[in-house]
C-alpha positions in Angstrom: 13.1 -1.3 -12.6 14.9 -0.9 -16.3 14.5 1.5 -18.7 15.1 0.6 -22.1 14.7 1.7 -25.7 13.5 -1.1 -28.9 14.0 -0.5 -32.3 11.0 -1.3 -33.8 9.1 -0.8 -37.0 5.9 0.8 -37.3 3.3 -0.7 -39.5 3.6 1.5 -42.4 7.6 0.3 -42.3 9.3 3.2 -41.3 11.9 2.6 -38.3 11.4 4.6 -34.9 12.4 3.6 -31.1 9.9 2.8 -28.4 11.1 3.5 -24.6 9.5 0.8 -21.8 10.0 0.9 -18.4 10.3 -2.5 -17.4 8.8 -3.2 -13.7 7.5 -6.2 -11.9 3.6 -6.9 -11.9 2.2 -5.6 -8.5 -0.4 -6.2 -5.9 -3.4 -4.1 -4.7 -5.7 -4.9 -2.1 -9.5 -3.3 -1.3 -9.6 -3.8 2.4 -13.6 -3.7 2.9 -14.9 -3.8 6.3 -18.6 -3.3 6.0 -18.6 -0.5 4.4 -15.6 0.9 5.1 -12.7 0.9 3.1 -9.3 1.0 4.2 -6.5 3.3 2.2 -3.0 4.4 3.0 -1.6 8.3 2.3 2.0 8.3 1.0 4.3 10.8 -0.1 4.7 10.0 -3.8 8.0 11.8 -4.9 7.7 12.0 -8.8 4.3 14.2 -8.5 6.1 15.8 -5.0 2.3 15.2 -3.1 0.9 13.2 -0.4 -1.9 10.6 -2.5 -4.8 8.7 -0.6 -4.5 4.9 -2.2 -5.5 1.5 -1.7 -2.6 -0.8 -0.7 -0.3 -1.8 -3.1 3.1 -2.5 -4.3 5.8 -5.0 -5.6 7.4 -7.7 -3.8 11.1 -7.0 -2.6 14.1 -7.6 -4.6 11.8 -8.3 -7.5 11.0 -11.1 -6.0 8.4 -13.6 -7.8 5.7 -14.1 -5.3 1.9 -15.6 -6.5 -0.4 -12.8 -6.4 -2.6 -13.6 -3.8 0.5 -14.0 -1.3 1.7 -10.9 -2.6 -1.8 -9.2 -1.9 -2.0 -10.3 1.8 1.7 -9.4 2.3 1.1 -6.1 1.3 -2.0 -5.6 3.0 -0.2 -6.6 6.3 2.8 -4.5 5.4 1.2 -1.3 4.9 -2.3 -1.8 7.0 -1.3 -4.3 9.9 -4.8 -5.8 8.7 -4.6 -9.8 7.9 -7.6 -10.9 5.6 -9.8 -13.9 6.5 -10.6 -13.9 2.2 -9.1 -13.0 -0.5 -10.8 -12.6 -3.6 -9.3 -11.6 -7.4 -11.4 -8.9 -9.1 -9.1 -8.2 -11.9 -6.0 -7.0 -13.4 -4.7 -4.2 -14.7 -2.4 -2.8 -17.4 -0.8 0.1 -15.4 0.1 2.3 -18.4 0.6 -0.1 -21.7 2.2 3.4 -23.5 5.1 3.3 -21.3 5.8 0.3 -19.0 5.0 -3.4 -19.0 4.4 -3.6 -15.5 0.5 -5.1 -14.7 -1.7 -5.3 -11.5 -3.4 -8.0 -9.7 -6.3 -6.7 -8.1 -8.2 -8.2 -4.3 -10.6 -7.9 -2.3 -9.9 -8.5 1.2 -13.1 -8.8 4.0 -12.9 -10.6 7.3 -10.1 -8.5 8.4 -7.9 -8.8 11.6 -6.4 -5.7 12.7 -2.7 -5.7 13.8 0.8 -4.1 13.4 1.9 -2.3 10.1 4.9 -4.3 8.9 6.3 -1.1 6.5 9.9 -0.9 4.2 11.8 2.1 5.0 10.6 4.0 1.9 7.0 3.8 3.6 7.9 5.2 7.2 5.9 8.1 6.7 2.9 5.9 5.0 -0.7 6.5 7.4 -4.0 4.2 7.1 -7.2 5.6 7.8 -10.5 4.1 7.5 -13.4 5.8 5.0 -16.8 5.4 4.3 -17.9 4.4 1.0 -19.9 7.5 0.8 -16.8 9.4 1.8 -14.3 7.7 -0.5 -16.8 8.2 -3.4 -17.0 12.1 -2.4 -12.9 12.2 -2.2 -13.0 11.4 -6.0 -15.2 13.6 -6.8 -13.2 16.2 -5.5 -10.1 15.4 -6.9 -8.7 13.8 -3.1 -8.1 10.0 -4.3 -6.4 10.7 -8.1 -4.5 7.3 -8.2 -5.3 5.8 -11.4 -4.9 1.8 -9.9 -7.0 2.9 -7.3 -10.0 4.1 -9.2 -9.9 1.3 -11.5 -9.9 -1.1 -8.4 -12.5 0.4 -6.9 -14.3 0.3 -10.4 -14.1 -3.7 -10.4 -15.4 -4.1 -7.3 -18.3 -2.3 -8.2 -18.5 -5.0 -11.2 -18.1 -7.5 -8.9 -20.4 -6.6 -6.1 -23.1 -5.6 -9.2 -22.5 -9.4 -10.6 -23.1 -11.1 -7.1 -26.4 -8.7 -6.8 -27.7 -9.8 -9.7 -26.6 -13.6 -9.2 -29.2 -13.7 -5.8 
């Protein structure tokens, strides 16, 4: 990542600085089995809590991977689990105020369980397995706060509402 400051001028003309954190786009992956999802718990040190999440993440070395290789090499990374499909839902502006970094979000069904493939930062990373009815009642409850994670599960709600109403 890189932080930097623009000059920039507003619209009225006056001059002021504007502070971006530069990162590369990232990955996230809905494992759905059924109707269970799959997430991952992580230590998240800037907030200095544990956070329930879908899988997701950058590629190494700022690597430039396509997105959909990126997905499934995530999803085996931090799951184990290796998708029969992949489907795009959506992106995602992570926060446009501060950082230019954006999010490619998948769906992954006909899933393969195997062996978690995790960096070093991730060593204490666990995957569970939830009901929808359970994930849905972890939000309520303030349990699953990741922003990229609500506003996944939010498209796939669009996209399973679209393929409903397509039959």
């Amino acid at each position: 990542m890189s932080v930097r400051e623009d000059a920039i001028r507003r619209a009225d003309g006056s001059a002021g600085i504007y502070g971006v954190v530069d990162k590369p786009d990232f990955a996230l992956v809905i494992p759905l089995d059924g109707d269970r999802l799959m997430l991952v718990e992580q230590f998240r040190y800037p907030l200095g809590v544990r956070r329930w999440e879908f899988p997701q993440g950058t590629a190494p070395d700022r690597a430039d991977l396509p997105p959909r290789e990126l997905a499934a090499r995530e999803l085996r990374e931090e799951t184990g689990l290796v998708a029969g499909v992949i489907t795009r839902l959506g992106d995602l502006d992570c926060a446009p105020g501060m950082t230019s970094q954006r999010g490619n979000v998948f769906l992954a069904t006909d899933l393969v369980e195997g062996d978690a493939q995790r960096e070093l930062e991730e060593q204490d990373m666990r995957a569970a397995w939830f009901g929808r009815a359970e994930f849905e009642a972890m939000v309520r409850k303030g349990e699953i706060v990741d922003s990229q994670s609500l506003a996944a599960y939010a498209l796939l709600l669009l996209h399973e509402a679209h393929h409903t109403n397509q039959r």
